[in-house]
N, C-alpha and C positions, 0 to 999 in steps of 0.2 A: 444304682451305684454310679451313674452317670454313664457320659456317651463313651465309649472306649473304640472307636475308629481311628485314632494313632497307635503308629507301629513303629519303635525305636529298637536298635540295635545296642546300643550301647547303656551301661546303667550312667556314666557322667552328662544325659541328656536327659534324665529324669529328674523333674524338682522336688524339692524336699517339702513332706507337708507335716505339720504340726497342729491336729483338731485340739479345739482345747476341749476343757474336761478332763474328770480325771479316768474315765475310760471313753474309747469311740470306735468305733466298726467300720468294717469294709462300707457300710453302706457313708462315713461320712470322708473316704478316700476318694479322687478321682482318678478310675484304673486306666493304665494302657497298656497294648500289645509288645510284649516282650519278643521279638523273635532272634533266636542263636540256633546253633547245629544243637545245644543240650534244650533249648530250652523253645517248646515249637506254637511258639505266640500266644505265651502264659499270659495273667493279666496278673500284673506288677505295679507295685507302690514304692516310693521311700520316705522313709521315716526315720524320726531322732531315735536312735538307740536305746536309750533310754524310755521309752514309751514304750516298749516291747508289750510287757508285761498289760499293759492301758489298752491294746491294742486284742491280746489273748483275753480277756477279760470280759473288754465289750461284745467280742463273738461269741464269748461263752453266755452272756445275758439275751441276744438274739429273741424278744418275744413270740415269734414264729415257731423258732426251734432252739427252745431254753436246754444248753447243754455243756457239759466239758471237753476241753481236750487236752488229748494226753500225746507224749511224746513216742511217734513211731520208732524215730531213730535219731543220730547224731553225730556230728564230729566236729575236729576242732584242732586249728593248724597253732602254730606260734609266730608272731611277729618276727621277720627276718627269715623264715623258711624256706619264702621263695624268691629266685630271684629275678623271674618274670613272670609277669601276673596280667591276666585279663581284669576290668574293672569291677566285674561280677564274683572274683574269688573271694572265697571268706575266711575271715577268722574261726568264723563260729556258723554249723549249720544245725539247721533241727527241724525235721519234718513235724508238722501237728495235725493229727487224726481226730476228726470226733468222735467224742467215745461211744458213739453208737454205732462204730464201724471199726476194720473194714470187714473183720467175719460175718459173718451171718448164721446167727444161731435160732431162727425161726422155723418152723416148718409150711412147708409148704410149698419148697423150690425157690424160685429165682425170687417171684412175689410175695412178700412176708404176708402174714395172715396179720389180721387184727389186733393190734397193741392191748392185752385188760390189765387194765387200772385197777381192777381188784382182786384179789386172792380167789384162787379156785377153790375153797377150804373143800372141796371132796378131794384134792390130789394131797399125798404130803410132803410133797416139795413145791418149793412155791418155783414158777415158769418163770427159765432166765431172759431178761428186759433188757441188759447189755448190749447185747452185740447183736443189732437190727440189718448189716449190713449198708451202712451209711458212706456213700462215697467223700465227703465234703472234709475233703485237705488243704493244706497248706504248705512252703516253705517260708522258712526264715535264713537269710545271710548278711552276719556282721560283715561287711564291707573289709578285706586286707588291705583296699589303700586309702578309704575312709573309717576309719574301727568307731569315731561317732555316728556314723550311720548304720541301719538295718533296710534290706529291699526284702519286701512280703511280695513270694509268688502262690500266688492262688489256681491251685490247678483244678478244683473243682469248687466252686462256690456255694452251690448246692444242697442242702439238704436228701439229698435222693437216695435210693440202691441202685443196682445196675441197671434194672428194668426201668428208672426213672420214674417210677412214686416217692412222693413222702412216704417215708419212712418212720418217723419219728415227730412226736410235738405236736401243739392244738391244731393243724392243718391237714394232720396225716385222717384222710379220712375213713379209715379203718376204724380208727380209734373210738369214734360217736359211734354211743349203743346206749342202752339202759343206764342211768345212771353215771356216764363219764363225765359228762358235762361236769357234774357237780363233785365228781371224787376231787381232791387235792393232786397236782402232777407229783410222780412221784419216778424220778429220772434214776439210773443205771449205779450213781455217785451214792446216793440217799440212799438207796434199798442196800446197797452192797455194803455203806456203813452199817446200819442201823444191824446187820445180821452179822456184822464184827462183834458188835457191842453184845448180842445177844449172843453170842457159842462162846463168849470171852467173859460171860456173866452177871454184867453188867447191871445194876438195880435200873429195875423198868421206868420208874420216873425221871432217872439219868437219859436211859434211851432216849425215852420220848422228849424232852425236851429236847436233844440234838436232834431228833427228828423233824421236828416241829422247826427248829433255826434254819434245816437246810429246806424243807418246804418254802418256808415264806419266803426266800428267795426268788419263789415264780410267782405268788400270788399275796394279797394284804393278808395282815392279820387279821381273823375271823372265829369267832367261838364253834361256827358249825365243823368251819377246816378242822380245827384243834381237837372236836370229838371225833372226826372223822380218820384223824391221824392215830387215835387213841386207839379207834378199833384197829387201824393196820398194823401197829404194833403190836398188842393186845394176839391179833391171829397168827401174823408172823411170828412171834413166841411159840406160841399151842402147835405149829403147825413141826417146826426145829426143834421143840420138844417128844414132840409123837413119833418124828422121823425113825425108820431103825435103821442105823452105822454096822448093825452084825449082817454083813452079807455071805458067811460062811460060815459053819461050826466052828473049822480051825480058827484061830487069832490071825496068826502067820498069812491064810489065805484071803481072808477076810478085810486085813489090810491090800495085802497086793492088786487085789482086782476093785479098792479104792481109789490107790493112789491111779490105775490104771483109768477109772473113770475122770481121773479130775489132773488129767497130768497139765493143764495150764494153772493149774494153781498149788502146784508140788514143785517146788523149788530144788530140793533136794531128798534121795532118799535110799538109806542103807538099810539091807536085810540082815535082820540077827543071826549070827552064825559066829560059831565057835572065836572064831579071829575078831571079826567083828560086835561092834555094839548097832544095838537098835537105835535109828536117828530117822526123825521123820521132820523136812522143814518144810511147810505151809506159807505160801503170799499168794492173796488172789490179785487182781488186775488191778483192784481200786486200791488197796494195801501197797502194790508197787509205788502209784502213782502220788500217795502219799506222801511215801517214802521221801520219793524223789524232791516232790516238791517242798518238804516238811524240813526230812531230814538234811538238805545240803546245807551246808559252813552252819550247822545249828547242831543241839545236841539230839542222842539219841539214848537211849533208854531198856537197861535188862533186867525185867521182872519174873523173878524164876519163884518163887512161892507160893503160885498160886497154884495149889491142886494138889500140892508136895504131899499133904496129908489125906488126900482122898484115893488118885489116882497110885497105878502102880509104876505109871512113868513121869516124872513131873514133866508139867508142862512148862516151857520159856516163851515168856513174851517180847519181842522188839516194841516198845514203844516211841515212834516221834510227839512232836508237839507244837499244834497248830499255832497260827496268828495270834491267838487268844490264850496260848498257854494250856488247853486243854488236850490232854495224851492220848492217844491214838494206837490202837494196836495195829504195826505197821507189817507184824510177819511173826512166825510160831513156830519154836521148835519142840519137840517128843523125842526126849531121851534120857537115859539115865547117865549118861557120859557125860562129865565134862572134863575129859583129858584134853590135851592141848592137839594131840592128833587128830580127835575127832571134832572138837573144837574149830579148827582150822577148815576142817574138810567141809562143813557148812557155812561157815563165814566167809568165807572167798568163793564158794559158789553164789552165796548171796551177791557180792560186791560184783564179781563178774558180770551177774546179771544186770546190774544198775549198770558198769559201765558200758554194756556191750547194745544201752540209748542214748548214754548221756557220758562219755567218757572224761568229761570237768567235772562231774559228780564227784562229793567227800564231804565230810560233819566236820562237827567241831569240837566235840568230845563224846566218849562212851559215859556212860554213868551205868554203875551195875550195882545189886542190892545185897550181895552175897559176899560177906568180907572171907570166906573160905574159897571161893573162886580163883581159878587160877588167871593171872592177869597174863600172861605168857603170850597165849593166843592169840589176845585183842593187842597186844604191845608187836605183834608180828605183823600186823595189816596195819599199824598207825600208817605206815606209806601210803596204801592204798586209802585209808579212810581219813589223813590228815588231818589229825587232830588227838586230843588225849584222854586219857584214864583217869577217871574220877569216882569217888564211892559218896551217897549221901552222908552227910552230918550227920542222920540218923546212926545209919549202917558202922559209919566211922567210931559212934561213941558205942554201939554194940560187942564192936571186934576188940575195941579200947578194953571191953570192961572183961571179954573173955582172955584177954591177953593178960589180964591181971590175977584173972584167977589161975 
């Protein structure tokens, strides 16, 4: 990353650089020592604002350590706010984590045990790959007396855990065993989609073609990859098929000591009882992170049909939708309610949750597929979710034709 033996105080002493390309990494910035009372001699860049994104990007392609990251945390002041300002205040702040951290969901202790690349098919759950405990952070600050500019502080560059191994990616030398070499990587993002798609229904050659898009991302296209994706989907299915969800006689118990297992990916969660209705809302990490990035000033998506005739609670799906226009199921709800009270009471947990990383977060509209649905609800958080209420053309000429009978 270059020599970094200059030490500036101030950020109007840093120059501005602009790599070209349409993405570029720390390795093509040249860093220096930041030091302040906040900040104890980070290594700092600046950059056009607009690059931002060029910049998350090319970190995220890193062929060492091909990964994503997702947003720790965030805030975000208003022009005029303050009325003295150090040159390092911002408009806009936002920590970025790689998503192989900071938890650490390996066993083993402080040193993660061996990354497998392939399915244990004796266990029936497949071993969670996420959360490796990966230290390698960042900040970002819009600049409050430059808002063209961004300064990226880097407080770990690293790929490491605390103990200072790789962790993660073709380097982590854990990972070489039998057969890794030649498996397909298959990173925290990929797996977590690909097991949306399958508890969500999904027809398998849908799967595996998205499977297949987000692979080649780290490596060429290859017939042997592609059979070899074939089977990890292929087991991943058989494996969420075989699983059993009855962890107790009762229902009632059976769910609670569920949601108690998996309370990072339970967003919301009311117990049936006399006053109340049964509401169970579901988003796991990479579903958040969708969200966020999918759903902001873009539409989002209420698919409540599926299951309506199999299940005894139907199921609701949040759908965003990617670069590509392809729909993503971004978070789930399990209920029979849809009164505007209990309506509310998970929808604004949802949105809390979004804001309480990225408090600029909002869409651009709802779209719902249910002309009986009460709009009540969603017309109560337009504030919070800034934007509006719309029914497909489909759903429109449906409601049209029941309204005439």
């Amino acid at each position: 990353m270059g020599q970094e033996t200059e030490v500036v105080q101030s950020v109007s002493d840093l120059p501005v650089q602009d790599p070209p390309g349409e993405e570029f990494s720390a390795a093509d910035l040249a860093w220096v020592k930041y030091a302040t009372s906040e900040h104890h001699r980070d290594d700092v860049a600046l950059i056009p604002y607009d690059r931002m994104e060029a910049f998350i990007a090319g970190e995220s392609n890193n062929p060492e350590c091909p990964t994503r990251f997702h947003i720790e945390r965030g805030r975000k002041r208003e022009r005029g706010s303050l009325r003295e300002y150090r040159s390092d205040e911002y408009l806009l702040y936002r920590m970025y984590w790689c998503s192989f951290g900071p938890e650490n969901y390996g066993e083993g202790g402080t040193i993660l045990p061996s990354r497998k690349y392939r399915l244990n098919t004796r266990n029936r759950a497949a071993r969670p790959q996420s959360m490796r405990g990966c230290t390698c952070h960042f900040t970002i600050k819009r600049l409050y007396a430059r808002p063209s500019l961004l300064l990226i502080i880097y407080h770990e560059r690293r790929h490491v855990n605390k103990s200072g191994f790789i962790c993660h990616g073709p380097l982590d030398r854990d990972a070489i065993g039998p057969g890794a070499r030649k498996m397909p990587y298959i990173g925290s993002e990929i797996q977590q989609q690909t097991m949306s798609l399958i508890y969500l229904g999904v027809p398998e050659e849908n799967i595996l073609q998205t499977h297949i898009e987000g692979i080649q991302r780290y490596c060429s296209k290859d017939a042997k990859v592609d059979n070899l994706a074939s089977q990890y989907v292929q087991k991943l299915g058989m494996i969420i098929k075989r699983s059993t969800h009855e962890l107790d006689l009762d229902d009632q118990a059976s769910i609670r000591m569920w949601v108690d297992r998996n309370r990072k990916s339970v967003f919301f969660y009311q117990d049936s009882t006399e006053a109340d209705a049964f509401i169970l809302g579901i988003q796991t990490q990479w579903q958040l992170q969708q969200m966020m990035r999918f759903g902001h000033q873009s539409l989002l998506a209420s698919h409540s049909s599926f299951g309506v005739s199999k299940l005894k609670y139907p199921l609701h799906t949040l759908l965003a939708f990617d670069s590509r226009q392809h729909a993503l199921p971004v978070a789930w709800v399990i209920t029979r309610s849809v009164t505007k009270k209990d309506t509310l009471k998970w929808m604004s947990t949802l949105t809390d949750r979004i804001h309480s990383i990225d408090s600029t977060w909002g869409i651009g509209g709802f779209i719902i597929d249910d002309p009986a649905s009460e709009l009540g609800p969603i017309s109560s958080l337009l504030p919070l979710f800034q934007g509006g209420v719309r029914l497909p053309s489909s759903v429109l000429h449906v409601a049209h034709q029941k309204n005439l009978a």
